[in-house]
N, C-alpha and C positions, 0 to 999 in steps of 0.2 A: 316068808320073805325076810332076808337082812335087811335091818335097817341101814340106807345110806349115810355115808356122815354129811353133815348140815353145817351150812355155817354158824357161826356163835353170831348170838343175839342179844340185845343191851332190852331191858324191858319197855326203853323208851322207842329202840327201834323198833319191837313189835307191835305196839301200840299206832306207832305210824305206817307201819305195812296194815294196819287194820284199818285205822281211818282214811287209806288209799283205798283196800277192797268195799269201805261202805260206799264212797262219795262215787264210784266205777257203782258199783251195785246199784244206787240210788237212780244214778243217771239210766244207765241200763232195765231198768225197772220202769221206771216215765218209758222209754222207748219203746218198750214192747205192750207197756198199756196202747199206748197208741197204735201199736199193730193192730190188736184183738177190741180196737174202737173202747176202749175204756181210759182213766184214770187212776193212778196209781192209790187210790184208796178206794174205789171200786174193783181194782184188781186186788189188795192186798182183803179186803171185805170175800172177796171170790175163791180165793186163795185158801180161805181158814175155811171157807165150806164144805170147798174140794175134801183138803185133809180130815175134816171129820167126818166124811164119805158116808154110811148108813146113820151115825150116831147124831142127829140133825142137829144145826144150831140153832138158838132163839135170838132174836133181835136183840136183844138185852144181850145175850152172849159179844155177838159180833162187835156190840159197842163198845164193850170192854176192851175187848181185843184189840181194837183198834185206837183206843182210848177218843170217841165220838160221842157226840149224846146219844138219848136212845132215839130223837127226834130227828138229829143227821144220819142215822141209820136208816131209816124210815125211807128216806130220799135216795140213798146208797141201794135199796133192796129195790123200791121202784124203777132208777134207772136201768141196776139187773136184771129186772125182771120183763122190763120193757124189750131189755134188746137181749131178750132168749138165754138168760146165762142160767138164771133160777128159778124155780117155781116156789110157792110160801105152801106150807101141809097144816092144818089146825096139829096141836099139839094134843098126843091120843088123850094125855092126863088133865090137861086144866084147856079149857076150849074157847081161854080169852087170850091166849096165847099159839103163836102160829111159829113154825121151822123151815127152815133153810134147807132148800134140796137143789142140788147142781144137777143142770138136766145134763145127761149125756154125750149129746155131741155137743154140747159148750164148753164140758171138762176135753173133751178133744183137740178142741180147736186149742186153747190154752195151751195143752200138755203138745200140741206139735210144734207150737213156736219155741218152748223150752224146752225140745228134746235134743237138738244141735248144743246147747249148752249143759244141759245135764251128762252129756256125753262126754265131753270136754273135763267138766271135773270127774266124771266118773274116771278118766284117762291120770287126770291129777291126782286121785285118793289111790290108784294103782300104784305109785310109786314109792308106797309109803307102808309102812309094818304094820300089822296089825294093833301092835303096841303102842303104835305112832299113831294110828289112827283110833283106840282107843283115848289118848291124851285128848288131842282134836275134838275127837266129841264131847269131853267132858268139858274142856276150856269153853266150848261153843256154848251145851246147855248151863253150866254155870254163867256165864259174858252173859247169857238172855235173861239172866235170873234179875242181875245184878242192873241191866237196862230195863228192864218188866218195872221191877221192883223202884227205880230211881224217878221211871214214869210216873209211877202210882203217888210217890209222894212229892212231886214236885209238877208234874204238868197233867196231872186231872183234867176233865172238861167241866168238874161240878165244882174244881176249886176255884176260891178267889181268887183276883192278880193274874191267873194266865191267862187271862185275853181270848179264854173260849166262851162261848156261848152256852148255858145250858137247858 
């Protein structure tokens, strides 16, 4: 595919086309927790289970992931588990630790509320070059690096001064 031409862009301007797509995302994301009866950090907790699909997570994982204590995970994986999304598996190697399994028709239910929208961008990453969409991806996994990485040292759950709990 040829790449289409694009309008030119001020790096301030993309910055604010990006903090339009987060604050629509955000919103959007609360929405459809509330579809599938969850919360947007028991959805995003649910989310990273899905994705690591056979290779289970451990509570400790999820926390991180989420930057939670391991203590508010604990509650996160309860609520899950209560309302059918996950089941906990002892971990085969160390048996004081237990994994993250997404039951079946829970990753279902999830993946049909977002398949109307994965569609949609699937339709939007169509119109774009291979090239263009190699760029896209790497801006995307670098932008997560650089937000991963910003979280870790500035808004921990074990550090002092941010106002979490550990």
């Amino acid at each position: 595919m040829q790449a289409k031409p694009r309008p030119a862009a001020t790096p301030e301007q993309a910055l604010s086309a990006m903090d339009h797509l987060i604050a629509t995302h955000l919103v959007g994301q609360h929405e459809i927790a509330q579809q599938v009866g969850m919360n947007v950090t028991d959805l995003t907790c649910f989310a990273y289970v899905m994705e690591a699909g056979e290779n289970l997570l451990t509570a400790g994982d999820l926390a991180a992931r989420v930057h939670v204590t391991t203590g508010a995970v604990t509650g996160i994986l309860n609520r899950l588990e209560r309302a059918g999304y996950i089941t906990r598996r002892p971990d085969p190697t160390d048996r004081r630790r237990i994994r993250v399994a997404a039951r079946p028709e829970a990753v279902a239910r999830v993946l049909e509320v977002y398949a109307p929208y994965y569609a949609r961008l699937a339709e939007l990453m169509a119109d774009y070059s291979p090239a263009e969409i190699a760029l896209l991806n790497d801006w995307f996994t670098r932008a997560s690096t650089v937000a991963a990485d910003y979280l870790e040292e500035h808004c921990r759950p074990d550090r002092p001064g941010t106002g979490r709990a550990t």
